[in-house]
C-alpha positions in Angstrom: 91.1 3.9 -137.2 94.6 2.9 -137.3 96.8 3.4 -134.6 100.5 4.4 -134.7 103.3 4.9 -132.0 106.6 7.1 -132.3 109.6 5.2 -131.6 110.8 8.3 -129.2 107.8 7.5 -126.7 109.4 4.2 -125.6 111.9 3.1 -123.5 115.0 0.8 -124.7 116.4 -0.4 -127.8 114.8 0.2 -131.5 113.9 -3.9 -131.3 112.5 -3.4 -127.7 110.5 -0.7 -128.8 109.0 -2.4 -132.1 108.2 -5.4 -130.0 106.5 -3.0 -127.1 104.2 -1.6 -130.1 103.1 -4.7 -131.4 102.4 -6.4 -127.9 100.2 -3.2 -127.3 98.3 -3.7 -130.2 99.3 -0.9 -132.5 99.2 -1.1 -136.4 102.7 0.7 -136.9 105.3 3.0 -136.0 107.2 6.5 -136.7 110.7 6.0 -136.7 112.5 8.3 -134.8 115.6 8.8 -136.4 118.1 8.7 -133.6 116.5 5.1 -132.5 117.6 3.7 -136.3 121.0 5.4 -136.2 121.6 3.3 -132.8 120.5 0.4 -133.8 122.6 -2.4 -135.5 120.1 -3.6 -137.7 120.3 -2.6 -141.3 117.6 -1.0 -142.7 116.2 -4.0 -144.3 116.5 -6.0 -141.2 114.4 -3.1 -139.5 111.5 -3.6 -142.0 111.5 -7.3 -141.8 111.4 -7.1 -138.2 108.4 -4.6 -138.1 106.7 -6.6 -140.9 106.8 -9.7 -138.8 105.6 -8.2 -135.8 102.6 -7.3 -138.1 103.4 -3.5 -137.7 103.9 -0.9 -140.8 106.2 2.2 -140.7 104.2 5.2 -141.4 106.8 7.7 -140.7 110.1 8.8 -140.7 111.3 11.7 -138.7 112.5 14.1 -138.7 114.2 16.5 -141.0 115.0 19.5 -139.9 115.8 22.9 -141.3 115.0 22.7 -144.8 113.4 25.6 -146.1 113.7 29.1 -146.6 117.8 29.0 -146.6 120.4 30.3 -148.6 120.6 28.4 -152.0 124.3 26.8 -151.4 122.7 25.4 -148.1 119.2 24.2 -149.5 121.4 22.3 -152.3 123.4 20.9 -148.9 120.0 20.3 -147.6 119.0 18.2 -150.8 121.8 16.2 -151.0 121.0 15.2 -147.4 117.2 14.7 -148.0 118.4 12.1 -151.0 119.9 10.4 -148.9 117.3 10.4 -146.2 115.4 9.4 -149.1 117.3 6.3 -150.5 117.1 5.2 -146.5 113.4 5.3 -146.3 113.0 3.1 -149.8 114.9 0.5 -147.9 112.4 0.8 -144.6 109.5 0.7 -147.0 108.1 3.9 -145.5 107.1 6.4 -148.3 106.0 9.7 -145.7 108.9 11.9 -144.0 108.5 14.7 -141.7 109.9 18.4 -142.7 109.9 20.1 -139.3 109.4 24.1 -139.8 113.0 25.9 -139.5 114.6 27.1 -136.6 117.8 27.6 -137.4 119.5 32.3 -137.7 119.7 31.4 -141.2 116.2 30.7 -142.0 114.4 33.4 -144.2 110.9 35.2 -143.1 109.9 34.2 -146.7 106.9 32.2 -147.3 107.6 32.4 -150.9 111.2 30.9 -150.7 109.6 28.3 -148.2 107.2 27.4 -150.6 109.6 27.2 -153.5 112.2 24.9 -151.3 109.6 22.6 -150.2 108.6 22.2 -153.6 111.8 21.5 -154.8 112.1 19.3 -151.9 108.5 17.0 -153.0 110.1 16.9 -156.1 112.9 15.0 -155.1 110.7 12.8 -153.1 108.1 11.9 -155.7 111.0 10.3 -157.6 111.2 8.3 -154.7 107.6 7.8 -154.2 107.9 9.3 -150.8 105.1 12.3 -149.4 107.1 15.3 -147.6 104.9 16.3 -144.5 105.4 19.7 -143.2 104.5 20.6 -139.7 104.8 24.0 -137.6 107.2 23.4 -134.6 105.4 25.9 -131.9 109.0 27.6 -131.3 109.7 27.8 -135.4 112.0 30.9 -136.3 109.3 31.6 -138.7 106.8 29.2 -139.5 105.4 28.2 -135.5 101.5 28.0 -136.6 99.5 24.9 -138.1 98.0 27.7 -140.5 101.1 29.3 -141.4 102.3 25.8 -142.7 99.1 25.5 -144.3 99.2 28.4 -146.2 103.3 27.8 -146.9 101.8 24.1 -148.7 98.8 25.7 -150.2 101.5 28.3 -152.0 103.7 25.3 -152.9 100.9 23.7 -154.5 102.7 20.0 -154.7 101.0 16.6 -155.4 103.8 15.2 -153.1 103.5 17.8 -149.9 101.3 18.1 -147.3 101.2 19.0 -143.6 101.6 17.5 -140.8 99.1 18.7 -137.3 100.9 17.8 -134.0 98.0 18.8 -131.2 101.1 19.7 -128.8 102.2 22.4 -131.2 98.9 23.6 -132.3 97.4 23.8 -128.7 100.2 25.2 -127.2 100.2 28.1 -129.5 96.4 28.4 -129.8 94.2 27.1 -126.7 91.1 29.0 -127.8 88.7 26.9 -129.6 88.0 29.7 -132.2 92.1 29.4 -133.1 91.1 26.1 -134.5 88.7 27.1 -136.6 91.3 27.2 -139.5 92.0 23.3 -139.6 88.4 22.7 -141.3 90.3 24.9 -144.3 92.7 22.0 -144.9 91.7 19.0 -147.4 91.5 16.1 -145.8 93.5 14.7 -148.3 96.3 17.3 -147.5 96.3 16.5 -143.9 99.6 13.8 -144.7 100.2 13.0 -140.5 98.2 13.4 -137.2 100.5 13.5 -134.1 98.6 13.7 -130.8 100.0 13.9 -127.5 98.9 16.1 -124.4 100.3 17.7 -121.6 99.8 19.8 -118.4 99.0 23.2 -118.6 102.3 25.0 -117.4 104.1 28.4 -117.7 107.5 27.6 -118.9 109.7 28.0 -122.4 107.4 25.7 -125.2 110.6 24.1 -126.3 111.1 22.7 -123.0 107.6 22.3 -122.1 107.1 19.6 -125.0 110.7 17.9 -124.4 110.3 16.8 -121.1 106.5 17.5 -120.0 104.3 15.7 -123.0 102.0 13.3 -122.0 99.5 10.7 -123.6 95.8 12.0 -124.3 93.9 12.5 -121.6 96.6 12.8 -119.2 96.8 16.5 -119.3 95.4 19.6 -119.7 94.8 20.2 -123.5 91.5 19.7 -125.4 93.2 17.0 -127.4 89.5 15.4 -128.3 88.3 19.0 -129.3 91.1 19.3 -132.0 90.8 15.3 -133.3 87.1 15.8 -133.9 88.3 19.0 -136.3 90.3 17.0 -138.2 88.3 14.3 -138.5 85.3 16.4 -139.7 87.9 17.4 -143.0 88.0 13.6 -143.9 91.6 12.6 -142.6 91.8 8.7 -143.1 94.2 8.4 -140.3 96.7 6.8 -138.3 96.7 8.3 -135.2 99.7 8.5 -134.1 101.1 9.5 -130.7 104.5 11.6 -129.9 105.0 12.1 -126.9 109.2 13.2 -125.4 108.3 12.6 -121.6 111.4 12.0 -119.4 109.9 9.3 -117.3 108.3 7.3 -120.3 111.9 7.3 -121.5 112.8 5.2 -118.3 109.5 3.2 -117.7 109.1 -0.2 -119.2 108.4 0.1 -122.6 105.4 -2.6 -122.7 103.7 -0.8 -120.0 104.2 2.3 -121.7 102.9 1.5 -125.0 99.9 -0.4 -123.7 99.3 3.3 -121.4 99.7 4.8 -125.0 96.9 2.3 -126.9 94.5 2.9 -123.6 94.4 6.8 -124.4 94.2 6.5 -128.2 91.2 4.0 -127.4 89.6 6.4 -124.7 90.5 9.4 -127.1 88.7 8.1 -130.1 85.5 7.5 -128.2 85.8 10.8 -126.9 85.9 12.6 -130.0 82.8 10.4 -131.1 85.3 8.2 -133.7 84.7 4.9 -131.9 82.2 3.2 -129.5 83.2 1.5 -126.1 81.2 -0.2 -123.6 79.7 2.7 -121.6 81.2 3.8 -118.4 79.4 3.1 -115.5 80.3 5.8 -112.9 80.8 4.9 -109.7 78.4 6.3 -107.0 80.8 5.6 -103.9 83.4 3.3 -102.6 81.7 0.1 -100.8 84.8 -0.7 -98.5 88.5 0.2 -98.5 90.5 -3.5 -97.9 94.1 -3.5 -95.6 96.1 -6.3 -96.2 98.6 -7.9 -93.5 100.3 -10.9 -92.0 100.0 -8.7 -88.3 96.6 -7.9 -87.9 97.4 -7.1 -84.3 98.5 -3.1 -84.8 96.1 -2.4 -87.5 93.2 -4.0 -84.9 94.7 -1.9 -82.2 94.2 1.3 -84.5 90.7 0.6 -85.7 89.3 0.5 -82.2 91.1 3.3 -81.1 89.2 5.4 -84.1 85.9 4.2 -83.5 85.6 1.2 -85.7 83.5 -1.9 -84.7 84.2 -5.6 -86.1 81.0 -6.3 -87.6 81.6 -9.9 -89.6 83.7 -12.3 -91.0 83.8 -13.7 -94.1 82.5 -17.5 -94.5 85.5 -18.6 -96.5 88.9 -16.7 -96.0 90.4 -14.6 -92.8 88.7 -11.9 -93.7 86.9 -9.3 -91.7 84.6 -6.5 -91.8 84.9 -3.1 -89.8 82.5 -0.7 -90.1 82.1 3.1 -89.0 79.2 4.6 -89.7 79.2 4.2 -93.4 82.6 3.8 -94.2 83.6 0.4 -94.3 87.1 -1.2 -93.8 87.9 -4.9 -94.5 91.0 -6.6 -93.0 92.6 -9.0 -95.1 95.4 -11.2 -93.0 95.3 -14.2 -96.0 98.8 -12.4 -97.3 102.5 -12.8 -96.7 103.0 -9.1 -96.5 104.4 -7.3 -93.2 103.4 -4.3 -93.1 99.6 -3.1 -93.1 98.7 -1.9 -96.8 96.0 -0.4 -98.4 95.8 -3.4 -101.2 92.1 -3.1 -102.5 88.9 -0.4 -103.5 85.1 -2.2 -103.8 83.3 0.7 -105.8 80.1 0.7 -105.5 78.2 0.1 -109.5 74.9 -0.1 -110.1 76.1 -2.5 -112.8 78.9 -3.7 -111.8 79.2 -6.6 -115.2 78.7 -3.3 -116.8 81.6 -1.5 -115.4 84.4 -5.0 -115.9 83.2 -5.0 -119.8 84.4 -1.2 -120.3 87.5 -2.3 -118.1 88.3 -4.9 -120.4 87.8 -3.1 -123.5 90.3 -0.1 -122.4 92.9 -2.8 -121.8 92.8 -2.9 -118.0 94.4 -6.1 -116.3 92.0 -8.4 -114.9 92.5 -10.5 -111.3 92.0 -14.1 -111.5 89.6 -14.8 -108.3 89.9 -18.1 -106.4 86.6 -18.2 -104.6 84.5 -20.7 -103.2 81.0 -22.0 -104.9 78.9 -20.0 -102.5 81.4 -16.7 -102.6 79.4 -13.6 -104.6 81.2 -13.1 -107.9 82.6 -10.0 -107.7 84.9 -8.5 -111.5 88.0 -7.0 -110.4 91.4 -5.1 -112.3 94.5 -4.0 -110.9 95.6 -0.4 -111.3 98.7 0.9 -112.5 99.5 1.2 -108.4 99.0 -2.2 -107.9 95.8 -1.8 -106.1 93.1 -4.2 -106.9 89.9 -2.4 -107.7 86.2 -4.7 -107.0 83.0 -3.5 -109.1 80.4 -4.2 -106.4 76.9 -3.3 -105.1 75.9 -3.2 -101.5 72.4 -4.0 -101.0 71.4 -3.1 -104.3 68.0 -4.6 -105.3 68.0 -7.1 -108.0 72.7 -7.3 -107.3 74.3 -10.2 -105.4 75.8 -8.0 -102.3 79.3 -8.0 -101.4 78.3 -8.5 -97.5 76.3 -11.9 -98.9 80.0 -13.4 -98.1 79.8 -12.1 -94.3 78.3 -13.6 -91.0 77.8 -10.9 -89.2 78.2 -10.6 -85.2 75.5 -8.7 -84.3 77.2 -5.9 -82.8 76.8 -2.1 -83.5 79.4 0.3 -85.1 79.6 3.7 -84.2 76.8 5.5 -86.3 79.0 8.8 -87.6 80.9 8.4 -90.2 81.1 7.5 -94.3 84.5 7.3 -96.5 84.7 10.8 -97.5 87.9 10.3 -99.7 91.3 8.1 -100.4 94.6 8.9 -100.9 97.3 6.9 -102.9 100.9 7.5 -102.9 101.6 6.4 -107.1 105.1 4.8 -108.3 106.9 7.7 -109.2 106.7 6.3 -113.1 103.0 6.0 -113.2 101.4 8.9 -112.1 99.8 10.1 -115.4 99.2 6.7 -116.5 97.1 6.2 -113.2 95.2 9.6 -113.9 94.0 8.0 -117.4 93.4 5.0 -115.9 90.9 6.2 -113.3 89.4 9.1 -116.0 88.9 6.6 -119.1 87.8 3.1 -117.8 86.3 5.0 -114.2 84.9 8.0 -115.5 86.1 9.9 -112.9 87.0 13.8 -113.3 90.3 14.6 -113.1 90.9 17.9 -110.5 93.6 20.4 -111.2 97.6 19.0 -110.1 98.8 20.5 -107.2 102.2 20.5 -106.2 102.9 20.7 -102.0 105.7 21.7 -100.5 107.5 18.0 -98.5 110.7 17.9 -96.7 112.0 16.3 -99.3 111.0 18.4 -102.6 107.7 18.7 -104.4 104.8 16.3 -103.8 102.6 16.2 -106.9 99.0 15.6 -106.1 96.2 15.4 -108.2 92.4 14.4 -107.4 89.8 12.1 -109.3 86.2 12.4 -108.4 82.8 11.7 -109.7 79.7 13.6 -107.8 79.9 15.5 -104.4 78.3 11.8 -103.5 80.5 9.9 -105.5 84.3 8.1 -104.7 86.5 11.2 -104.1 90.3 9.6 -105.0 93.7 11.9 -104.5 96.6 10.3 -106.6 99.8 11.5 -104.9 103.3 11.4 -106.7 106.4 11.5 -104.0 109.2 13.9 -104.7 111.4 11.1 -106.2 111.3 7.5 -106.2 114.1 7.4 -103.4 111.4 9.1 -100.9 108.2 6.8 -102.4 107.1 5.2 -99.2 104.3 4.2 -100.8 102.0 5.6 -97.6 98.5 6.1 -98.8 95.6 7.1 -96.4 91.2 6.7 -95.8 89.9 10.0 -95.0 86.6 9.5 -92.8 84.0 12.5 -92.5 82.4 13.5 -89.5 79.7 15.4 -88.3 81.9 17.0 -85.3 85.5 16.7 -85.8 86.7 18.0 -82.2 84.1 15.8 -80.1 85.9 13.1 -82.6 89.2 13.7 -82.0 88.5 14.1 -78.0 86.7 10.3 -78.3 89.8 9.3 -80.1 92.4 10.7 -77.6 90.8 9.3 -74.5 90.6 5.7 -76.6 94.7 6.3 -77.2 94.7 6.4 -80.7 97.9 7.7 -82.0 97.1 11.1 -83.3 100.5 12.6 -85.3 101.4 16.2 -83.1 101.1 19.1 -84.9 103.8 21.9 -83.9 102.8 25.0 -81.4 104.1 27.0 -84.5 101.3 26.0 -86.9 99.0 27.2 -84.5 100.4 30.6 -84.2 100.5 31.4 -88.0 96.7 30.3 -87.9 95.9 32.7 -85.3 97.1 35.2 -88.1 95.9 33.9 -90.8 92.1 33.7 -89.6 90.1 35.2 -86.8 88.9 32.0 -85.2 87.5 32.3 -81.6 90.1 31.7 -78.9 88.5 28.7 -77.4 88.2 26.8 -81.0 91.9 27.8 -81.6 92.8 26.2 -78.0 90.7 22.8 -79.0 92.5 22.5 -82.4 96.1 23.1 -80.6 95.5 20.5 -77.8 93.5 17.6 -80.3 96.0 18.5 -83.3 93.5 19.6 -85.8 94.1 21.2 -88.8 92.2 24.6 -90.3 91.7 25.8 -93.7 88.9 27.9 -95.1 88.3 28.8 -98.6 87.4 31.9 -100.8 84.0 31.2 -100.5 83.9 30.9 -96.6 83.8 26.9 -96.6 85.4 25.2 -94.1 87.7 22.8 -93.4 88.3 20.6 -90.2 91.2 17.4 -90.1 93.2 15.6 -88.3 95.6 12.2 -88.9 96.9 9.4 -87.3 99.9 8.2 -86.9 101.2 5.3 -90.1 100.4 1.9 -88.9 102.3 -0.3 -92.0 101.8 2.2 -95.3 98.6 3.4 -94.1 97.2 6.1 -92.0 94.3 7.7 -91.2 92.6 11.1 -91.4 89.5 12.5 -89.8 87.2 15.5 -91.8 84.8 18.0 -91.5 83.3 19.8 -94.4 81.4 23.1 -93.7 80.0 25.7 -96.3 80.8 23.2 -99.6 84.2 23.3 -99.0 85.5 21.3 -101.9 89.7 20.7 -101.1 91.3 18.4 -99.5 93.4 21.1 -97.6 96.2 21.5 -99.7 97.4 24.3 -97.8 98.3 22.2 -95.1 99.7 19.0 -96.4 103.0 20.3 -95.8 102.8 20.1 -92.0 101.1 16.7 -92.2 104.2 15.8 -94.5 106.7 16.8 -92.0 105.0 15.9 -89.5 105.1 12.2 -90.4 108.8 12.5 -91.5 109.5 13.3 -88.2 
């Protein structure tokens, strides 16, 4: 289907914007009105620069309070849509958007509505021009899609139709049987589709969909549920995004738009409207790669925890760690000075499989420089920056990842296996990363949580597969002044205070946990006294949830941007102990 981009989801200058569009491989544009009231370019200019960037304009928007007005202001408001309308002949778009009124002097008169957008399509047809009418959610009287249905259906005009925005509909109507209505509507009637998503938040709808919209699939409405309605009444299409979101207003616009054709692709396969390469889940991560010019510190720290040096790699200065089953590789072949956590291996059973879907949902691809012998390995970077390796580990029938290692001979501790990452995002990707991992991944998206840091409100929000699968927490710092990028490995064990006793005797650099902490856990849970006294001294951390799992860590001190924390799951607890990231936080701003 074709693919369309409002003008208002982009960053920068109406030119920037049209250029962003076409780069990301769109098929046209809505034209915000504001954008071609800034712009120098006349009109003309505007449709000769769309038409050579091989993009149409399939919308101009919008107009606002039309309908259901006293008569000496609806002949105001035609005079203004004529105009509006003369404007549009020289863009060489021919559909406009009538927003549903808001304004003390609209009318609760569906009849007078009818009769004014009538009026209204009159004027328009002489222009050739189609008059789509949508339900704004906080409309003075018309805030439904099937209250503007029923307001065209009255009108009964050649030249009007609606328009569906899924932010309006499903914020007004989440229950599945509210949509039941839009397989009323004529396909033919359907004039516009606007899609855009957000997260699911209790707050004023006007100022939930200026600032908090989001692209399909980054939030928390059944935007796929409500495409596959409308596309079961026979609507041709485009689809078209709007999305107001403050930070997509300041984020390159290239990026953005290319975030914006990822989710329109993911979406349409989705709702059964397209076919992708299949995702191939991931069933865990192979090895979690640090990057640094120092290796000494990050060394240092990997003994102290437990970790063994188990190979090298034949080619580059490389080398393995290992713990159990979790797997760390040390990368010193970079100019960086810190220690970083710069790279995932995910373990596919297909990994070829798993770079095809990549590809087709637009995800960047990392040129390797390897040597004849190396074990071809597909990678992409994520929005973070991190590069992400589709790989097998002794997988019958799959070259191995290790194939590149010699390996020493010695024996890692046996307890131990990656039991989840955590990555701090750019402050202007963090919904763009949750797409990223839930589309081309196939990861599910967890509910966001937002923790209480020093420094204001840490967003967090986790991405897993299975209870065996990669488990990834994508965190989002209170502002981009306190982004210190510091993401951490979390490693399970089987006995978390025997662990953190090894680790204090081998001097690894636990982070202290106040005496305070430990007091408001005495009255929070009834844990035996001699427990409480081993979590005080070791500086472990306690949380248990509703259903009586438990929940054992403890952390390490940043080495670089990266830290470590130690876990014990007991009684399916599922979390990631939320409840106490905000003493870690402190903690490690101390």
């Amino acid at each position: 289907m074709r693919k369309s981009i409002a003008t208002v989801c982009l960053s920068g200058t109406l030119t920037e914007k049209l250029a962003a569009a076409a780069r990301a491989g769109f098929d046209g544009v809505e034209i915000f009105e504001n954008d071609l009231l800034a712009s120098p370019l006349t009109p003309e200019e505007i449709a000769a620069r769309a038409a050579d960037l091989g993009l149409t304009i399939d919308l101009y928007q919008p107009m606002r309070d039309i309908e259901a007005v006293p008569e000496d202001h609806f002949v105001r408001n035609l005079r203004r849509a004529r105009h509006k309308f003369d404007l549009m002949g020289r863009l060489g778009v021919d559909t406009v958007l009538v927003c549903s009124n808001v304004s003390a002097l609209a009318r609760d008169d569906d009849a007078l509505a009818a009769a004014h957008l009538s009026r209204l399509a009159d004027l328009a047809q002489e222009s050739g021009i189609r008059v789509a009418y949508e339900a704004l959610a906080w409309g003075r009287h018309v805030s439904t899609y099937d209250h503007a249905w029923r307001v065209v259906r009255t009108a009964d005009h050649p030249a009007l139709g609606t328009c569906l925005d899924s932010f309006h509909i499903l914020s007004r109507t989440p229950d599945p049987k509210d949509l039941e209505g839009i397989a009323d509507i004529p396909g033919e009637k359907i004039f516009f589709l606007q899609l855009a998503d957000a997260p699911v938040l209790a707050m004023d709808v006007l100022q939930w969909s200026r600032h908090y919209r989001c692209f399909p699939g980054q939030g928390g409405l059944d935007v796929t549920g409500l495409l596959r309605r409308v596309l079961a009444t026979g609507y041709p299409g485009p689809l078209s995004l709007e999305v107001f979101n403050d930070v997509f207003r300041q984020a390159d616009a290239g990026r953005t738009a290319l975030d914006g054709m990822r989710s329109l692709l993911a979406l349409e396969e989705s709702a059964g409207a397209s076919r992708l390469p299949a995702p191939v889940v991931p069933t865990g991560v192979a090895f979690a790669e640090l990057a640094t010019s120092d290796p000494q510190p990050t060394e240092d720290l990997l003994t102290a925890i437990g970790f063994t040096r188990t190979a090298r790699h034949h080619t580059k200065p490389v080398a393995l760690w290992e713990r159990g089953e979790a797997r760390v590789v040390l990368n010193t072949a970079t100019r960086r000075t810190g220690t970083t956590l710069s790279a995932l291996g995910l373990e596919s059973a297909e990994p070829a499989a798993s770079a095809r879907r990549a590809e087709a949902l637009l995800a960047p691809t990392v040129p390797k420089h390897r040597a004849a012998q190396d074990v071809p390995l597909d990678s992409i970077t994520a929005p973070d920056g991190t590069e992400v390796l589709f790989c097998a580990t002794r997988r019958t029938g799959l070259p191995s990842w290790t194939d590149d290692f010699t390996f020493t001979g010695a024996t890692p501790h046996p307890d131990g296996h990656l039991d989840h990452l955590a990555l701090t995002q750019p402050w202007h990707h963090f919904d763009e990363a949750v797409l990223f991992h839930r589309a081309i991944l196939g990861l599910s998206p967890h509910d966001t949580v937002e923790l209480a840091d020093p420094y204001g409100l840490f967003r967090s929000r986790a991405l897993s597969a299975s209870p065996t699968g990669p488990h990834l927490v994508l965190n989002l710092a209170p502002t981009p002044e306190t982004d210190d990028r510091a993401r951490h490995i979390a490693v399970a064990v089987t006995d978390l205070v025997t662990t953190a006793r090894d680790l204090h005797t081998a001097g690894a650099p636990l982070l202290h946990v106040p005496g305070n902490y430990y007091d408001d856990l005495a009255a929070r849970f009834d844990l035996p006294d001699a427990e409480l006294a081993a979590f005080r001294e070791l500086g472990i951390l306690y949380d248990r949830d509703e259903q009586g799992g438990e929940f054992r860590h403890c952390y390490t001190r940043t080495v670089g941007q990266v830290f470590f924390e130690f876990v014990q799951r007991d009684g399916g607890y599922g979390g990631y102990g939320a409840a106490n990231a905000p003493i870690r936080l402190a903690a490690q701003r101390r």
